[in-house]
C-alpha positions in Angstrom: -12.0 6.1 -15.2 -13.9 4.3 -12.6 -13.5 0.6 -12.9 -16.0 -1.5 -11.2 -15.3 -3.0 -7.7 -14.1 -6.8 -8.4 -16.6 -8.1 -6.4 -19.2 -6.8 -8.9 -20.5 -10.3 -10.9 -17.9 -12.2 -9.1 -19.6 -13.6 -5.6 -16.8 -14.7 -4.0 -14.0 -12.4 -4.6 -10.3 -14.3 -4.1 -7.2 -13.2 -2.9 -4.8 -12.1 -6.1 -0.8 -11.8 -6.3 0.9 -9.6 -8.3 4.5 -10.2 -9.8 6.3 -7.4 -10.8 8.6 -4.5 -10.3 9.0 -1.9 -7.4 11.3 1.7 -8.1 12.6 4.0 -6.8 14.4 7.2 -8.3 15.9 10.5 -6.4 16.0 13.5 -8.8 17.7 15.8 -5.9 20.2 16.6 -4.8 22.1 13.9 -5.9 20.6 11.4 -8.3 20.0 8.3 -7.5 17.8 5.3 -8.3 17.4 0.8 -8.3 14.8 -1.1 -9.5 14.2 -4.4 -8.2 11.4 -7.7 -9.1 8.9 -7.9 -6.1 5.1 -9.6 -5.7 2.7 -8.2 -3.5 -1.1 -9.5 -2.0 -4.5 -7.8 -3.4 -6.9 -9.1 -0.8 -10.8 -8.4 -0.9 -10.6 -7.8 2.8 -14.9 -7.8 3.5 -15.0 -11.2 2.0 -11.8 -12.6 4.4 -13.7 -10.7 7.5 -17.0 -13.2 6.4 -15.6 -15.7 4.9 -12.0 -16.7 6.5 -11.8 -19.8 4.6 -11.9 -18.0 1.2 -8.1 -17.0 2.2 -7.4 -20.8 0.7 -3.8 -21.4 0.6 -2.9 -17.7 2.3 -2.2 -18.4 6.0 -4.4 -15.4 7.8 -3.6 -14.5 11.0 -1.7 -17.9 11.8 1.9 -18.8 11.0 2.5 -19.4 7.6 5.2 -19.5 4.9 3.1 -16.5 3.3 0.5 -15.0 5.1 -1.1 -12.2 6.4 -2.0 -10.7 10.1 -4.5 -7.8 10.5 -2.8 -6.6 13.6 0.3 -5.8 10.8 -2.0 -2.8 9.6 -4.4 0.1 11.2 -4.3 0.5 15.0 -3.4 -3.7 15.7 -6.5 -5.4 16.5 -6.3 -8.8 16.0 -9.0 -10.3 13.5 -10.4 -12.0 16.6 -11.1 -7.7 17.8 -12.5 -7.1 13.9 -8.9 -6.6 12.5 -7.6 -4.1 10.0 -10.8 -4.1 8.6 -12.6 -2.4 11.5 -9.7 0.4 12.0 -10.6 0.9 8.0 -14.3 1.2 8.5 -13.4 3.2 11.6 -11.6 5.7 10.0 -13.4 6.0 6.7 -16.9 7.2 9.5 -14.2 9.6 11.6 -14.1 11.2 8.2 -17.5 11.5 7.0 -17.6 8.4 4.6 -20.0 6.5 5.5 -20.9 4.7 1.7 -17.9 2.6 1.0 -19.9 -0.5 2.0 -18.9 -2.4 -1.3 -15.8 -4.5 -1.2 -11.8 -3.0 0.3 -9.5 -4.4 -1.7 -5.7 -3.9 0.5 -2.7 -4.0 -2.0 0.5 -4.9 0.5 3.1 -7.1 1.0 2.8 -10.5 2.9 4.9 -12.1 5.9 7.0 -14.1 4.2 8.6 -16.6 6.4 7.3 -14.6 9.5 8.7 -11.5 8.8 6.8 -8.3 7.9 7.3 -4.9 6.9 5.3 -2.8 5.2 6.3 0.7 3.4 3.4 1.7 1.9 -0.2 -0.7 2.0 -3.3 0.8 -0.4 -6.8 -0.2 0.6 -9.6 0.9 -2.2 -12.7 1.3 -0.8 -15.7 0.8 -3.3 -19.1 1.5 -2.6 -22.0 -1.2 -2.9 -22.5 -0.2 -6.4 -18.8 -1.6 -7.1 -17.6 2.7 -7.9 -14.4 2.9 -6.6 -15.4 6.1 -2.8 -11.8 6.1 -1.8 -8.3 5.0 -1.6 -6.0 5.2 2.2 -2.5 4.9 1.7 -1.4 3.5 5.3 2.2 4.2 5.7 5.2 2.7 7.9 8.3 4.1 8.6 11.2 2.2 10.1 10.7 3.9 14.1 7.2 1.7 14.0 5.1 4.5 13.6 2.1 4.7 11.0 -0.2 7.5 9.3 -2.8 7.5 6.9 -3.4 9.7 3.8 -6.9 9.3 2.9 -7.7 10.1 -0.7 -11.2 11.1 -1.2 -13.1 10.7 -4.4 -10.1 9.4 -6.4 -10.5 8.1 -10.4 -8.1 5.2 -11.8 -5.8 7.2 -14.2 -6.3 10.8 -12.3 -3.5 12.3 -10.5 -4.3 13.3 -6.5 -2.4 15.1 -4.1 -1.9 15.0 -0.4 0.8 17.2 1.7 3.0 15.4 3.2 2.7 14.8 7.1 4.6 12.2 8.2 8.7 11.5 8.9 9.6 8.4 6.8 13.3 8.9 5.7 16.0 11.2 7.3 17.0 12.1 3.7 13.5 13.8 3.3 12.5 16.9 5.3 8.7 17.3 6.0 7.6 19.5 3.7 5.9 19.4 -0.1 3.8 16.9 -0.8 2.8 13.6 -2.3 1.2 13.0 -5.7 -0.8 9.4 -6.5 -1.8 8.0 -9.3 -3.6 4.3 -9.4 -4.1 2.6 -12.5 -5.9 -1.0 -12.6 -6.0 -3.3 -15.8 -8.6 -5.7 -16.9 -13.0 -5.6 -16.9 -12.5 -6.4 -13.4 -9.4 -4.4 -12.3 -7.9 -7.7 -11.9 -5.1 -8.1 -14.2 -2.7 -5.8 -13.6 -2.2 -2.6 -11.0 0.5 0.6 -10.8 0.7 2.8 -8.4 2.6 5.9 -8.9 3.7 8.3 -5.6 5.8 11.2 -6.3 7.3 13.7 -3.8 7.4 17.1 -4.2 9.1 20.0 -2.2 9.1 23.8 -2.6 11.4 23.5 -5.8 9.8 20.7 -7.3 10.2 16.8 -8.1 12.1 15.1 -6.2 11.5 11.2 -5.5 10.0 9.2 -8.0 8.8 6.0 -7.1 6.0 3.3 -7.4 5.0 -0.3 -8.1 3.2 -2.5 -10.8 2.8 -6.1 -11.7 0.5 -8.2 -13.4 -2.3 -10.1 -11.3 -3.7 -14.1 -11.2 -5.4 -15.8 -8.2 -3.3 -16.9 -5.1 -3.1 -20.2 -5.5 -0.6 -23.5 -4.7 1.3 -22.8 -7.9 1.5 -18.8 -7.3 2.4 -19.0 -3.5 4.7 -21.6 -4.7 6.3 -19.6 -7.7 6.5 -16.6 -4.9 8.3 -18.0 -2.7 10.6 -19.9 -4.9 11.6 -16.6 -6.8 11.5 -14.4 -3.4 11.9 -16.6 0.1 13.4 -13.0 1.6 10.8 -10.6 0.4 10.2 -9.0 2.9 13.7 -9.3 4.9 15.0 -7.6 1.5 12.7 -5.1 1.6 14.0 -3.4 5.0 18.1 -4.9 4.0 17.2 -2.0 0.4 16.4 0.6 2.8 19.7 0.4 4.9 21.5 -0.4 1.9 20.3 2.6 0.1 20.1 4.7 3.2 24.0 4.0 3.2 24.7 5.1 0.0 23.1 7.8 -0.1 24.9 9.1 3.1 28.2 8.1 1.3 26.8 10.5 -1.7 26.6 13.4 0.8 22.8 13.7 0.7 21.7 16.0 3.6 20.1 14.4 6.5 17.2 16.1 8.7 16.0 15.5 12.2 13.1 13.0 12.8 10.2 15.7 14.0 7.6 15.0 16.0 4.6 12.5 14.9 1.9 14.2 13.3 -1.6 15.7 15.5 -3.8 13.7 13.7 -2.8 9.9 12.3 -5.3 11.1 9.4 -4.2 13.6 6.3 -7.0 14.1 4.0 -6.2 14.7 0.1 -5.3 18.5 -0.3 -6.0 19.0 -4.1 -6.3 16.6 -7.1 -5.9 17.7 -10.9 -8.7 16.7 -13.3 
């Protein structure tokens, strides 16, 4: 199911928040698995590249007690350089795309207080008709290295597959592969978002994880209720790694080297089931 780009009948397209739940669950070889509240940003990234003042009460590229800095994502340019936005539209031409001119949409998390890291950010690409051309999952690992998987003519609700490239934890070797599925809720796609991302090895499942929450507008009372609820967010995201990284070595799970980055910082989607 394509739903239509938000920006379609809506002129000037707002930053959104999501409240919800992120999880995580490890099938093999030892199972293991939390669950834990979280809020992330959907931000119609074309209209804060025109428009910087539709940002409101998100603090972009300045200090803030949420906010947002482009040189967090892509390749680091600053917005004053063209930002994230520009490594996007970069990468999208290095790959033959050249009709996502519509609205991109990034799902990630904030700075919160300052601090910022960021796992896993999505950015959907539409075309100018509002159809939804592609979606980049822009990954982090905790070395401060970054890779894209670029998913190429995805559908809401449709599974897609990418083989795995890039050295995030020493508990996972580089093999397998990744399988994404997005699902957005409401006319507008603005209600509600899940994101499923499964890994794979030779033998079959064995992380299960994703995130979902329910969207409204950023605004004083959101950013507000955010920060009351979560005033670490971010700090807790990186604290769950180490504390899970801990127990799993304490349950014996295997570790593997850190390899080499990958050639390209670009993995195209391998296969996708219809």
């Amino acid at each position: 199911m394509n739903i239509p780009a938000p920006s379609v009948g809506s002129p000037h397209p707002v930053p959104h928040i999501g409240f919800g739940h992120v999880w995580h669950t490890r099938l093999r070889p030892r199972r293991h698995r939390f669950s834990v509240p979280t809020f992330f940003l959907l931000l119609p990234m074309r209209t804060l590249h025109a428009r910087p003042e539709a940002a409101g009460v998100l603090a972009l590229n300045r200090t803030g007690a949420l906010s947002f800095r482009d040189a967090d994502h892509g390749d680091g340019k600053t917005g004053r350089t063209g930002g994230a936005l520009a490594w996007l539209d970069a990468l999208l031409h290095a790959e033959g795309i050249t009709d996502a001119q519509g609205e991109i949409w990034l799902q990630c998390y904030p700075r919160v207080l300052g601090y910022s890291f960021k796992p896993v950010s999505f950015w959907y690409c539409h075309r100018a008709d509002g159809s939804l051309r592609a979606i980049v999952a822009e990954v982090n690992n905790t070395f401060g290295e970054r890779h894209a998987y670029l998913l190429d003519h995805p559908r809401y609700g449709q599974e897609l597959r990418a083989s795995k490239a890039f050295h995030v934890s020493p508990f996972c070797a580089v093999v397998g592969g990744y399988r994404f599925e997005f699902h957005r809720g409401g006319a507008d796609g603005l209600q509600s978002a899940r994101v499923r991302v499964d890994y794979h090895d030779t033998e079959g499942p064995v992380l299960l994880t994703g995130i979902a929450g329910r969207l409204e507008p950023l605004t004083p009372a959101s950013r507000r209720r955010a920060l009351w609820r979560y005033p670490l967010l971010t700090l807790g995201v990186m604290a769950r790694i180490l504390w899970n990284a801990l127990l799993l070595w304490l349950k014996r799970v295997p570790l593997h080297t850190k390899p080499q980055m990958p050639a390209s910082p670009v993995s195209r989607s391998s296969s996708s089931s219809h």
